[in-house]
Every structure is written in structure tokens, then in C-alpha cells.
N, CA, C and O atoms as a GROMACS GRO file, in nm:
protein
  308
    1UNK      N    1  -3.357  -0.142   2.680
    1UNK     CA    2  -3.268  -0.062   2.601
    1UNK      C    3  -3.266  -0.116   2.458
    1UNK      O    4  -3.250  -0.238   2.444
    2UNK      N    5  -3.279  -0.048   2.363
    2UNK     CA    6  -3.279  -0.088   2.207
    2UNK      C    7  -3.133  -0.058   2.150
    2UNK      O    8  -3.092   0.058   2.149
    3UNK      N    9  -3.075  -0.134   2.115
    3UNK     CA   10  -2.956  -0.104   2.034
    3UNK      C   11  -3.030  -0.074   1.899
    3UNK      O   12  -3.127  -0.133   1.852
    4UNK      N   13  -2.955   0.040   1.841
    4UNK     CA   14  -2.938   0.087   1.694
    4UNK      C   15  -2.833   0.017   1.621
    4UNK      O   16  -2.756  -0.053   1.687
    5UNK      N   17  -2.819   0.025   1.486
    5UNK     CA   18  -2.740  -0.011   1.440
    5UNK      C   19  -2.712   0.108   1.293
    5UNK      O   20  -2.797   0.178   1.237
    6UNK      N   21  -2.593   0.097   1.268
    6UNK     CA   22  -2.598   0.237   1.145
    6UNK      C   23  -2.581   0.174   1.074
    6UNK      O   24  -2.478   0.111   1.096
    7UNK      N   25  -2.651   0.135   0.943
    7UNK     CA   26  -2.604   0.095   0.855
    7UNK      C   27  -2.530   0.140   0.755
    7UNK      O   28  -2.427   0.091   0.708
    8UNK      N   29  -2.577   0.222   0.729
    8UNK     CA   30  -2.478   0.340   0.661
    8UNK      C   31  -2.308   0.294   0.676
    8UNK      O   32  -2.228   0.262   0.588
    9UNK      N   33  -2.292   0.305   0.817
    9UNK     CA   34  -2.162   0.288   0.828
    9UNK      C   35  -2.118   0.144   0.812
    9UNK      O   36  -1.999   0.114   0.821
   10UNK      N   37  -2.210   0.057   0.791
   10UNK     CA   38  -2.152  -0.061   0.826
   10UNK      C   39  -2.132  -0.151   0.666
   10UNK      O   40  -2.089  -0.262   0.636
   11UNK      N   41  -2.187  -0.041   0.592
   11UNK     CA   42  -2.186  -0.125   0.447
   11UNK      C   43  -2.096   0.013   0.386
   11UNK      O   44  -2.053   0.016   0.271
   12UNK      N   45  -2.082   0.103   0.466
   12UNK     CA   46  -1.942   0.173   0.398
   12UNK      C   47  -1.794   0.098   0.429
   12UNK      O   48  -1.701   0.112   0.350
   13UNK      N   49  -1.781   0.013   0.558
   13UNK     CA   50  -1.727  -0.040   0.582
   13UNK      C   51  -1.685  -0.180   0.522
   13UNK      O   52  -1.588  -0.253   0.542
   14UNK      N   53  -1.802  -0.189   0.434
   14UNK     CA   54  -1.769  -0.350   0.402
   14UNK      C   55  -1.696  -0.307   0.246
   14UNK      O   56  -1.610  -0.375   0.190
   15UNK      N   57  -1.740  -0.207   0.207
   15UNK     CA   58  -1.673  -0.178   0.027
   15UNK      C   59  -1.497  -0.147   0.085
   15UNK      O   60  -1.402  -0.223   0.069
   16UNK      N   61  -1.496   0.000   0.160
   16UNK     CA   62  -1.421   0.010   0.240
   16UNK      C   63  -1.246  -0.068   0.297
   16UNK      O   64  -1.126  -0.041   0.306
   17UNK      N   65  -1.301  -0.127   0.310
   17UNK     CA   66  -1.233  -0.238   0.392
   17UNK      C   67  -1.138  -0.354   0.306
   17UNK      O   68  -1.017  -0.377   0.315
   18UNK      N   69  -1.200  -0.391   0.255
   18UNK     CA   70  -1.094  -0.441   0.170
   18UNK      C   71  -1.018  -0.352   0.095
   18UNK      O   72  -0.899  -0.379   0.075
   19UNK      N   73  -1.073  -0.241   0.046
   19UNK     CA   74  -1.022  -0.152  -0.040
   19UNK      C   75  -0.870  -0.141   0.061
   19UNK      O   76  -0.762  -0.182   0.020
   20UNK      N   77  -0.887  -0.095   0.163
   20UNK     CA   78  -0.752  -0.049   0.214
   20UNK      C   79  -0.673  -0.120   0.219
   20UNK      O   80  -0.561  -0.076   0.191
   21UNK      N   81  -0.688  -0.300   0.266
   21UNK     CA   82  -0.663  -0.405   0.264
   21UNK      C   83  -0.533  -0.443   0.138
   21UNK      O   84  -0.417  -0.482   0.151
   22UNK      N   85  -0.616  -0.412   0.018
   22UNK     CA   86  -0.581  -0.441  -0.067
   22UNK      C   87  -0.443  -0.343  -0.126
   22UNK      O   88  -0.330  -0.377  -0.163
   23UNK      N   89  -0.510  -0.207  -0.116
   23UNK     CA   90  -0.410  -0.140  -0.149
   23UNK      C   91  -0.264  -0.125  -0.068
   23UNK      O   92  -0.153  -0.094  -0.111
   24UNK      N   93  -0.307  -0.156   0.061
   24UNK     CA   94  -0.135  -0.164   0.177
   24UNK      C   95  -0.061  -0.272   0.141
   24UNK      O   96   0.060  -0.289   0.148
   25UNK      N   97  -0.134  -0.332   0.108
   25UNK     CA   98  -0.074  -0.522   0.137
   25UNK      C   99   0.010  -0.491  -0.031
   25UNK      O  100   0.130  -0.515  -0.031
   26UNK      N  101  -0.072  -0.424  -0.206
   26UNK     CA  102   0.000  -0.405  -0.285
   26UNK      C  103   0.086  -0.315  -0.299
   26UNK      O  104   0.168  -0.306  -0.390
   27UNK      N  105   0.070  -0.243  -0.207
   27UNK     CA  106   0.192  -0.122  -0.232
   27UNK      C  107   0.298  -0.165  -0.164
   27UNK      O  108   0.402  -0.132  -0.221
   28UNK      N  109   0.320  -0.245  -0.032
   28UNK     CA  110   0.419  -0.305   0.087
   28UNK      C  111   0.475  -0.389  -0.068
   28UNK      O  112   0.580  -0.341  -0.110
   29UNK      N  113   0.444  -0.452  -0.114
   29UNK     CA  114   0.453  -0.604  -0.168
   29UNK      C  115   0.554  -0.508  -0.326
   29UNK      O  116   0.639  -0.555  -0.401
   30UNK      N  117   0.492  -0.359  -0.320
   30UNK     CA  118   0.591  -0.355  -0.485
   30UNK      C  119   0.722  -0.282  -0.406
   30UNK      O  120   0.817  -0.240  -0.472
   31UNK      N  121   0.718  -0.271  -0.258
   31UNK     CA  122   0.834  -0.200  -0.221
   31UNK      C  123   0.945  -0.332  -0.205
   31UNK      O  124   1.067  -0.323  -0.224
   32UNK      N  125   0.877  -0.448  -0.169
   32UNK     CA  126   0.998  -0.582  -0.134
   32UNK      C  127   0.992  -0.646  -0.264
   32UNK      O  128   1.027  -0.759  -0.231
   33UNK      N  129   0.974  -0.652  -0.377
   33UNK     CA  130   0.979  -0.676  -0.530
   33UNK      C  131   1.087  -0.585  -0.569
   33UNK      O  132   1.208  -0.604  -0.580
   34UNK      N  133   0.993  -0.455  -0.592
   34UNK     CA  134   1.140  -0.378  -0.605
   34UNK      C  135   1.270  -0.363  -0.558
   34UNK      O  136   1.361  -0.348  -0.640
   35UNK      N  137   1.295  -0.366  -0.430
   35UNK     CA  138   1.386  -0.327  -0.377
   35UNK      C  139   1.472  -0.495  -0.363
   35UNK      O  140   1.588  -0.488  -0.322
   36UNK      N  141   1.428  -0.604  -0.389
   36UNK     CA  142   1.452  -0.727  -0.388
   36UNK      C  143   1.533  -0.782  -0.518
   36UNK      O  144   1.631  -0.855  -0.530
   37UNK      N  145   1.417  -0.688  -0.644
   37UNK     CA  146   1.494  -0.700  -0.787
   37UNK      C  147   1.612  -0.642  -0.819
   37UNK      O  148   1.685  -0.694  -0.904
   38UNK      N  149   1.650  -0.509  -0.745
   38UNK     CA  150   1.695  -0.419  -0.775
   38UNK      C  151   1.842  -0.476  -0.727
   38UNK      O  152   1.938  -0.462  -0.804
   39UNK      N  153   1.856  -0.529  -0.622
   39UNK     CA  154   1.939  -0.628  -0.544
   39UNK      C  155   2.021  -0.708  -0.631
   39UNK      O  156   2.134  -0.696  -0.680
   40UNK      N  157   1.962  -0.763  -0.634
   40UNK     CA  158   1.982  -0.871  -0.744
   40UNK      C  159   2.065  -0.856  -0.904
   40UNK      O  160   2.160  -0.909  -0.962
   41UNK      N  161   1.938  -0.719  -0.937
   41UNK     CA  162   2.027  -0.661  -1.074
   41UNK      C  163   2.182  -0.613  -1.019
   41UNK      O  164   2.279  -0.653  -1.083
   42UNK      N  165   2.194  -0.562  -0.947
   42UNK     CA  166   2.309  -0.473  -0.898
   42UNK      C  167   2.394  -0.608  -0.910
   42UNK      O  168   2.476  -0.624  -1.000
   43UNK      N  169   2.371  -0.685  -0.828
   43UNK     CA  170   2.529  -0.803  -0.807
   43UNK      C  171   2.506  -0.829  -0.991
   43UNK      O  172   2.606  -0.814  -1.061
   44UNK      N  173   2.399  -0.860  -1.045
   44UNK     CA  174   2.413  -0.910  -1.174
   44UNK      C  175   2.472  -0.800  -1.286
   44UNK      O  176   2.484  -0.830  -1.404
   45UNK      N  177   2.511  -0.643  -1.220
   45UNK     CA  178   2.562  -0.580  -1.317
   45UNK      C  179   2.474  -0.537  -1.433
   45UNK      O  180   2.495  -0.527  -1.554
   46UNK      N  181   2.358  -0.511  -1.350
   46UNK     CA  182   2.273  -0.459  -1.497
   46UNK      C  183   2.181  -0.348  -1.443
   46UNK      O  184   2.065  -0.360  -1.402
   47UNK      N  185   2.267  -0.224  -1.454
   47UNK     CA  186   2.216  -0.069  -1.445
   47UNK      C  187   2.059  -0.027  -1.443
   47UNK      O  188   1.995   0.032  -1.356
   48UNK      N  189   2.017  -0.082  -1.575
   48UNK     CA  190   1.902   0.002  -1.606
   48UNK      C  191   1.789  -0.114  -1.582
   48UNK      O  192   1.674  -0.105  -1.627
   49UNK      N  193   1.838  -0.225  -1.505
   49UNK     CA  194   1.683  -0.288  -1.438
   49UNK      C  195   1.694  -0.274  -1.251
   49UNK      O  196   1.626  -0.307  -1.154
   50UNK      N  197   1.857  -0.187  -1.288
   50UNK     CA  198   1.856  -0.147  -1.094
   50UNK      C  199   1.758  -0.017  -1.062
   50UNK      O  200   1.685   0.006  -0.965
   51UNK      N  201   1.784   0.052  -1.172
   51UNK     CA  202   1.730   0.192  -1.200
   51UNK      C  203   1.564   0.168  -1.165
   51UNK      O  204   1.492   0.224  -1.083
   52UNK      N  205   1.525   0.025  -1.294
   52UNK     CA  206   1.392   0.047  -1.334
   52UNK      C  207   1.281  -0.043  -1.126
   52UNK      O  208   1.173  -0.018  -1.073
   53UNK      N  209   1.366  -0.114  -1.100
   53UNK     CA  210   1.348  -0.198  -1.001
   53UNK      C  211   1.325  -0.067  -0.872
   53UNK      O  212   1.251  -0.054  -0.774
   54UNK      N  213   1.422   0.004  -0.929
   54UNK     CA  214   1.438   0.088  -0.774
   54UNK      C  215   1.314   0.177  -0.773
   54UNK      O  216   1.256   0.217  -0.672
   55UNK      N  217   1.286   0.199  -0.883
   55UNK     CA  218   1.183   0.292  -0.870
   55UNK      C  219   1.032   0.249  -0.898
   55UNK      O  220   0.939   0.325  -0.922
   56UNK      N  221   1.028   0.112  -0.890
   56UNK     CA  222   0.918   0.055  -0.865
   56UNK      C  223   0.933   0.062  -0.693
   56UNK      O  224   0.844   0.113  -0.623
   57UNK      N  225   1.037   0.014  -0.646
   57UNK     CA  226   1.037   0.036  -0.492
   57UNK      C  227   1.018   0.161  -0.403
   57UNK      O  228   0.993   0.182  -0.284
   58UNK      N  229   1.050   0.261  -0.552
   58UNK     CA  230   1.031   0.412  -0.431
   58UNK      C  231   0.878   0.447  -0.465
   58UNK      O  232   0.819   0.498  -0.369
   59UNK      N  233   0.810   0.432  -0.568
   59UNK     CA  234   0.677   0.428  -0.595
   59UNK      C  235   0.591   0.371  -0.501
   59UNK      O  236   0.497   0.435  -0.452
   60UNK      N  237   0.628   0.213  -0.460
   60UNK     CA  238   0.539   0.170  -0.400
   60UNK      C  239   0.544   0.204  -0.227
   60UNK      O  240   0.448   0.199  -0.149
   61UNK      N  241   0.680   0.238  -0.198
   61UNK     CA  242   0.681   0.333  -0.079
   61UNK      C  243   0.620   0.424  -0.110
   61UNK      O  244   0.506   0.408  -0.065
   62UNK      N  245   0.629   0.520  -0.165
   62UNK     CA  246   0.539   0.661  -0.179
   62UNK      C  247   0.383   0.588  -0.166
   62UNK      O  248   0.337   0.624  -0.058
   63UNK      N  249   0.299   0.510  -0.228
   63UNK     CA  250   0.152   0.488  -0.216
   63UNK      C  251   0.155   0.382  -0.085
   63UNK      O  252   0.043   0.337  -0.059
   64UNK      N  253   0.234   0.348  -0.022
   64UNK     CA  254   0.214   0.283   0.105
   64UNK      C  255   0.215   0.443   0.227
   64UNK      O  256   0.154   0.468   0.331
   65UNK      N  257   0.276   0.491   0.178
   65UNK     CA  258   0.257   0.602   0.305
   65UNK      C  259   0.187   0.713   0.301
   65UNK      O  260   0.168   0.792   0.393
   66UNK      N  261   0.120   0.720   0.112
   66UNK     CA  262  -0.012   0.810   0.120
   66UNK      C  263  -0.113   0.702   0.188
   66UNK      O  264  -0.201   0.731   0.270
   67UNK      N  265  -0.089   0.599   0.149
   67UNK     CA  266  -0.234   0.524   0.240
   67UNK      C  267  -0.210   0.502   0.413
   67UNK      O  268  -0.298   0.504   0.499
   68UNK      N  269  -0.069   0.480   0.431
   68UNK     CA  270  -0.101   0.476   0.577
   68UNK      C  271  -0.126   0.651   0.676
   68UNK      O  272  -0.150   0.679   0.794
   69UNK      N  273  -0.107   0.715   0.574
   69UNK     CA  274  -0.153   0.878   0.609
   69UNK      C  275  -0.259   0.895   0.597
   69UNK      O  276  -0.323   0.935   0.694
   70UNK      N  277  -0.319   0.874   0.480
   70UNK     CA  278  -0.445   0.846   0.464
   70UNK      C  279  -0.552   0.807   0.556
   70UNK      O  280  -0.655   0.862   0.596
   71UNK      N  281  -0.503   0.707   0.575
   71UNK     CA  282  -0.585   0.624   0.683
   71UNK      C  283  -0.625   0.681   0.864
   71UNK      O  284  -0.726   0.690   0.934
   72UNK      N  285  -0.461   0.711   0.882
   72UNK     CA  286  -0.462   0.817   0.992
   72UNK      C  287  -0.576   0.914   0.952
   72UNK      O  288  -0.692   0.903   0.993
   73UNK      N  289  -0.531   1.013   0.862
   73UNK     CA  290  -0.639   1.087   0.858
   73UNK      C  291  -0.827   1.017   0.888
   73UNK      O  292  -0.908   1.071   0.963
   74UNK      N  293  -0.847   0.918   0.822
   74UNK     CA  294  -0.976   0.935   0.862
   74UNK      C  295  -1.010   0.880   0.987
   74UNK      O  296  -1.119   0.902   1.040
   75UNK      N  297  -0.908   0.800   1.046
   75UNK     CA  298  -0.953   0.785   1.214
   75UNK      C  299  -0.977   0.819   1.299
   75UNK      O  300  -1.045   0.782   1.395
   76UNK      N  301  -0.874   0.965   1.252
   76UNK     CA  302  -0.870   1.077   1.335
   76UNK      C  303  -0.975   1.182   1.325
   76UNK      O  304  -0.992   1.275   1.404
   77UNK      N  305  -1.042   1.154   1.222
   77UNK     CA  306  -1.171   1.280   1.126
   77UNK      C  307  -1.264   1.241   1.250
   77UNK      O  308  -1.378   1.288   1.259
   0.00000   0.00000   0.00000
């Protein structure tokens, strides 16, 4: 029996792969920054870095769950 191997897929996988890596791990990471700063401003009484904090946190939720949708999608393709 001869095993094949695809390469194709396996060096789409290697660019790939970190790419997703990278982008979950930075988008998770600006939702606990944000939402961590934003914390913080609030007890410290300062409005417009709760404002600016919070919406680094709803941003980086929003691109954490196009990528984990994302991702679904192509597993499922």
C-alpha cells in the first residue's frame, strides 16, 4: 500500500495555522485588556478611558467570534 501525501494541504496548513493561532489568542487578549482597563478606570472615576477601554473590549470580542465562526465555517466546508 503507498501512502500519498497532499502537499498542497499541508503547506496551506503551515502559513495557515499560525495565522489563526495568532489572531484568537490577539483578539481573546484585547477582550481581557479591555474589559480589565475599563474596570479599573470606572473605580478610578475616569469616563472617557471606561468608554475608550470598553470598546477596545467589544471590538476584540467582535474579531474573536468572526474568527471562531470563521473557523467553524471551514471545518465544516
Amino acid at each position: 500500500m503507498t501512502a500519498t501525501i497532499d502537499t498542497d494541504a499541508l503547506l496551506e496548513l503551515v502559513w495557515a495555522a499560525p495565522i489563526a493561532v495568532i489572531s484568537v489568542t490577539l483578539s481573546w487578549a484585547m477582550v481581557v485588556i479591555g474589559a480589565t482597563r475599563a474596570s479599573e478606570a470606572r473605580r478610578a472615576d475616569r469616563s472617557t478611558a471606561v468608554a475608550l477601554n470598553a470598546l477596545v473590549a467589544v471590538a476584540g470580542g467582535l474579531l474573536f467570534t468572526a474568527a471562531v465562526v470563521f473557523g467553524l465555517l471551514v471545518l465544516t466546508a
